[in-house]
VOMAR-710958 format. One line per field, with one value per residue (C-alpha): residue number from 0; y, x, z. Coordinates in nm, 3 decimals. Example, Ala and Ser with C-alpha at 12.3 -4.5 7.8 and 13.67 -1.06 7.14 Angstrom:
VOMAR-710958
k (0 1);
north (-0.450 -0.106);
east (1.230 1.367);
up (0.780 0.714);
END
This chain:
VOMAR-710958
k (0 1 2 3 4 5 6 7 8 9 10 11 12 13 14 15 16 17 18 19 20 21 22 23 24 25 26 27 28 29 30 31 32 33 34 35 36 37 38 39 40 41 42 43 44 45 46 47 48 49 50 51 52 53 54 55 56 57 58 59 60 61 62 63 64 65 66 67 68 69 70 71 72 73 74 75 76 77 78 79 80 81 82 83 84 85 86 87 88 89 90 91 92 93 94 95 96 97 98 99 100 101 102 103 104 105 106 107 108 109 110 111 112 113 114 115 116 117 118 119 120 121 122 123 124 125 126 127 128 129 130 131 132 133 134 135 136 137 138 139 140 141 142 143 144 145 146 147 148 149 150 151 152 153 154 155 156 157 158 159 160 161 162 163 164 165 166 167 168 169 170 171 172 173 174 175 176 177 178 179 180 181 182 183 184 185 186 187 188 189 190 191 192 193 194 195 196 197 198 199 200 201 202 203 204 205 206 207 208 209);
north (-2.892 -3.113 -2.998 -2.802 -2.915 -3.311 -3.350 -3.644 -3.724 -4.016 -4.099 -4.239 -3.808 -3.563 -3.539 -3.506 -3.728 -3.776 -3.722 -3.336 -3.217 -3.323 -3.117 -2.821 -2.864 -2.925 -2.606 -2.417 -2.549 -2.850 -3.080 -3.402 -3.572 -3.880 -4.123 -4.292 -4.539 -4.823 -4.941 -5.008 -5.305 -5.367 -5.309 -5.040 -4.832 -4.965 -4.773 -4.458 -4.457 -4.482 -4.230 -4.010 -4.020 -3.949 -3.616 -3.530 -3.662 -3.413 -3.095 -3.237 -3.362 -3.641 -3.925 -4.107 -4.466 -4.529 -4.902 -5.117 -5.136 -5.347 -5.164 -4.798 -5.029 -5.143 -4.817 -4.615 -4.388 -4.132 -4.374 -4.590 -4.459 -4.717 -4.741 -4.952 -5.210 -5.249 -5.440 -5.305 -5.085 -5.257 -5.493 -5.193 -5.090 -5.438 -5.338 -4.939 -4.872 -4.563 -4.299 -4.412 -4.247 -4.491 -4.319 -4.435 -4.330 -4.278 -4.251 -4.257 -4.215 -4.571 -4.584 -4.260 -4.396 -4.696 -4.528 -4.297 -4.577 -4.742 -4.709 -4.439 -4.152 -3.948 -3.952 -3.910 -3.848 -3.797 -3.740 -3.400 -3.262 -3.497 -3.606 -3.746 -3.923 -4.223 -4.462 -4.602 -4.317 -4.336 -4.117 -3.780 -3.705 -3.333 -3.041 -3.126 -3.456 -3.301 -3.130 -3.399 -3.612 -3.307 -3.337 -3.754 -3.732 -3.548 -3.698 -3.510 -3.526 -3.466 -3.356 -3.505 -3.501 -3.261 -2.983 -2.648 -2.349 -2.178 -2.409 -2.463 -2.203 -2.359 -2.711 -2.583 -2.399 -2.708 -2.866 -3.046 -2.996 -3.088 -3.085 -3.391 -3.237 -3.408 -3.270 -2.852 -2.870 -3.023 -2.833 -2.502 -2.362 -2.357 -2.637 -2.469 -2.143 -2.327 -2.515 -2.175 -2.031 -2.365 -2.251 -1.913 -2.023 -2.248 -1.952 -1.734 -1.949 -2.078 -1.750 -1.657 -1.942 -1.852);
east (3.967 3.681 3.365 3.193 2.881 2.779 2.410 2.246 1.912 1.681 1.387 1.214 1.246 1.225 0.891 0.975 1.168 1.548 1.612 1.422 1.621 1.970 1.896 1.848 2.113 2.366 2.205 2.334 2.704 2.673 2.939 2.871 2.588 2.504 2.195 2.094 1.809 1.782 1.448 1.451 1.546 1.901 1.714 1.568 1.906 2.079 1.796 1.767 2.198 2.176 1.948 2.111 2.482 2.319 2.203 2.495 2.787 2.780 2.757 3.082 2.957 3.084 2.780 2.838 2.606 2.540 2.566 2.663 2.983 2.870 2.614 2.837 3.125 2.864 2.694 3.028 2.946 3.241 3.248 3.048 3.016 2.952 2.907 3.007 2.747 2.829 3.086 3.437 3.618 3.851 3.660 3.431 3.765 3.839 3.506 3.592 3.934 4.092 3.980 3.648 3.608 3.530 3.390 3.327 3.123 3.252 3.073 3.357 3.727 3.831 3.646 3.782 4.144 4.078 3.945 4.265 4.422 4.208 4.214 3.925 3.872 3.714 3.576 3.213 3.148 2.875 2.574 2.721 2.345 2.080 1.893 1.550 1.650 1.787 1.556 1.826 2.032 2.390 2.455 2.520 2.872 2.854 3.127 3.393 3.426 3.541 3.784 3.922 3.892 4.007 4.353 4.406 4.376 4.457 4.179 3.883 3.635 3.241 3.035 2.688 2.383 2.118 2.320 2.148 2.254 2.275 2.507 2.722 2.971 3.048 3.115 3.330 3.533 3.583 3.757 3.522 3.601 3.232 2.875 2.612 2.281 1.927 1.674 1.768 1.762 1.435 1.245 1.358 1.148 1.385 1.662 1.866 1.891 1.963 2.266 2.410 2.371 2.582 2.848 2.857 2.883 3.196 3.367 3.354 3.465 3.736 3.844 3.932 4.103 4.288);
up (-1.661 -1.530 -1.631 -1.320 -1.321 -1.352 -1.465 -1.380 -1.601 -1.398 -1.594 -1.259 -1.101 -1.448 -1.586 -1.937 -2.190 -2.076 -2.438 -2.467 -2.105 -2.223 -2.514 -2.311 -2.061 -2.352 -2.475 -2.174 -2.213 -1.945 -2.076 -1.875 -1.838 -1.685 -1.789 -1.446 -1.492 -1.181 -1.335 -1.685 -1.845 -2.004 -2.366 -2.284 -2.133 -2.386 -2.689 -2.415 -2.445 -2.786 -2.878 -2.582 -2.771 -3.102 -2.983 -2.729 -2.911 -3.187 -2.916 -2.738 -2.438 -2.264 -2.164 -1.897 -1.807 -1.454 -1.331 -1.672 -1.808 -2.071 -2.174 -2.164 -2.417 -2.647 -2.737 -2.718 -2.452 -2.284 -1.956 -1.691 -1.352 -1.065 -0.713 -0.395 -0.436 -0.838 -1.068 -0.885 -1.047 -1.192 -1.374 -1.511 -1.620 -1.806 -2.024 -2.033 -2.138 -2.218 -2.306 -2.158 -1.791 -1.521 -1.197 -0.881 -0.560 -0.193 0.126 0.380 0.408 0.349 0.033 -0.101 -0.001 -0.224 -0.493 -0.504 -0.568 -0.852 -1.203 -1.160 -1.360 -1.110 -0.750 -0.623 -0.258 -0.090 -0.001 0.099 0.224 0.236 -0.039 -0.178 -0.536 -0.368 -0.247 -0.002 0.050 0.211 0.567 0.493 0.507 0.509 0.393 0.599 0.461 0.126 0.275 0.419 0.069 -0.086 0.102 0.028 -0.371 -0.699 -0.891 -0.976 -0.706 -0.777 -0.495 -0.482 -0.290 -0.182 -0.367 -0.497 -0.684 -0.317 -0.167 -0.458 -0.391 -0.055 -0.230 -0.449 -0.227 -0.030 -0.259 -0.546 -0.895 -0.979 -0.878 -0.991 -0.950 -1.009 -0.869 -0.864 -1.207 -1.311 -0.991 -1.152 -1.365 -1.658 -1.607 -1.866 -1.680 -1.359 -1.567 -1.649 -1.284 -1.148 -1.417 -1.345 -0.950 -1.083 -1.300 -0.966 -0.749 -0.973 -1.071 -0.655 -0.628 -0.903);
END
């Protein structure tokens, strides 16, 4: 099953080393985790990556890079994700073969289409709600559009964008197999405990459906 909840760690929105709150949230059982750095240079990913798979490898988790292929294959992470303005898909994919995961984001219906049928891994759409930890952010495209993305594709399908703890159980019930959070989880007070209410939010919700 696809892990429920998608952490995202940004070093330009957490206030503390990337390195100390992966610890925790790996702590809480959060078993994807995604290193998203838009300002660094390519040396410096490529030692935060590094020092990121040393810690999280050995607890199971699965790291995912944001943006760089190259960088994601060199270091041996668990998969690149990338976006409509990055390297397509299917040249990420060239660099990240199997069993690396190769993600890719949506903001409308013909992208989604596409990426159903690409190579990818898994499917990010959004911003479901809007959201502050883009400097550009896309349109929102709301709940009803993950419905609708829900009903054109079998492939995992992450929600992102503006999401909390309160609003999760209405995502999920829409149809995404995941959440990527940023900012709920380093505004709580404890981003481990926040990690563990998202799960339990995904166990319930999961368990009606089933």
């Amino acid at each position: 099953m696809f892990p429920a909840l998608y952490a995202v760690v940004d070093p330009s929105v957490i206030e503390v080393p990337a390195i100390r709150l992966a610890e925790q949230l790996a702590g809480a059982g959060v078993e994807l985790i995604q290193l998203r750095d838009k300002r660094s240079s390519g040396r410096h990913i490529y030692d935060e990556a590094k020092e990121l798979i040393a810690v999280l490898g050995p607890r199971g988790v699965r790291f995912i890079l944001n943006d760089r292929p190259d960088i994601a294959a060199i270091v041996g992470a668990g998969g690149v994700h990338v976006g409509q303005d990055d390297v397509p898909v299917e040249e990420a994919r060239r660099i990240c073969r199997h069993p690396l995961w190769v993600g890719l984001s949506t903001h409308n219906l013909d992208q989604l289409r596409e990426a159903a049928r690409s190579s990818a891994d898994y499917i990010a759409v959004g911003p479901i709600f809007p959201t502050v930890t883009k400097e550009n952010p896309d349109p929102v495209v709301g709940i009803e559009f993950l419905r609708a993305a829900r009903q054109l594709t079998q492939k995992p399908l992450v929600a992102i964008g503006g999401i909390t703890v309160d609003s999760a159980a209405e995502v999920f019930r829409a149809g995404a197999d995941s959440v990527a959070v940023i900012r709920d989880l380093v505004s709580a007070s404890g981003p481990a405990n926040r990690a563990r209410e998202y799960l339990a939010v995904a166990e319930r919700v999961r368990s009606g459906r089933s």
